[in-house]
N, C-alpha and C positions, 0 to 999 in steps of 0.2 A: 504494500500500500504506500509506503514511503515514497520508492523509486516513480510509483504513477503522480504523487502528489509533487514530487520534485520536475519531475516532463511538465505537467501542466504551470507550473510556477515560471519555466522558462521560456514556454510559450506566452505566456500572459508579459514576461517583459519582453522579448523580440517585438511585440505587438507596438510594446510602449516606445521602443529606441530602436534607434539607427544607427547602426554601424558604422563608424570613420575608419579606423586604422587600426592599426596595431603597433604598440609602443610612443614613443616622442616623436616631435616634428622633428626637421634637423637645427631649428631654435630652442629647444626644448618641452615643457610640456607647458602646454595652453589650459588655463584653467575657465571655469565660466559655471553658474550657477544653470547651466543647460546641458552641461555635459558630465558623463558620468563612465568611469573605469569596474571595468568589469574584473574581480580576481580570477584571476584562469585556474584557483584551487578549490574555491568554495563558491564559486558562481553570483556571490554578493556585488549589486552595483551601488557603487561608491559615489558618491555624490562629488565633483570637483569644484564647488562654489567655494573660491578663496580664502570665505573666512570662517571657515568649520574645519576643527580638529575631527579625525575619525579613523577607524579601521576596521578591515572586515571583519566578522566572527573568527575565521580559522585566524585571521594575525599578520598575512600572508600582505596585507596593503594597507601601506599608513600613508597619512598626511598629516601633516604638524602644518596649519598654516602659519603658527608663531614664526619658524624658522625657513619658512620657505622650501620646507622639503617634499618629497612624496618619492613611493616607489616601493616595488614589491622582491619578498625576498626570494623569487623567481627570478629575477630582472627585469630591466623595463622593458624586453622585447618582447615577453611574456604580457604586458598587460592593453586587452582588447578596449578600445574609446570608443563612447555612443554617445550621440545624441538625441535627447527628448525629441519627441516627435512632436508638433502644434497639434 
């Protein structure tokens, strides 16, 4: 029952976001209260709005807006960016 309820959880966000890229620009990582990182371990989307500290349940993707960090202990090429959809 789990694995059906976790399929439909990931279908109900694909619905909500759009897919950009994977990883950083070649500027780095663009943040905005519209875009959101998705952990490639626990499938948690991550909210990138600059000024909210947070990370996903497994641990695997932080952001410290204090310090101006972010980034997963996968790597950054490892983390899938979406945007809300209107």
């Amino acid at each position: 029952m789990k694995k059906i309820t976790e399929v439909i959880r990931g279908i109900q966000y694909s619905l909500q976001f759009q897919y950009l890229r994977t990883g950083a620009t070649k500027n780095g990582w663009r943040m905005g209260p519209d875009l959101y990182a998705k952990c490639p371990q626990c499938g948690y989307y991550m909210s990138l709005d600059p000024v909210q500290n947070e990370s996903c349940p497994c641990g695997n993707l932080t952001k410290d807006s204090d310090y101006g960090r972010f980034g997963a202990r996968t790597g950054d090429e490892s983390i899938k960016i979406y945007q809300k959809k209107k």
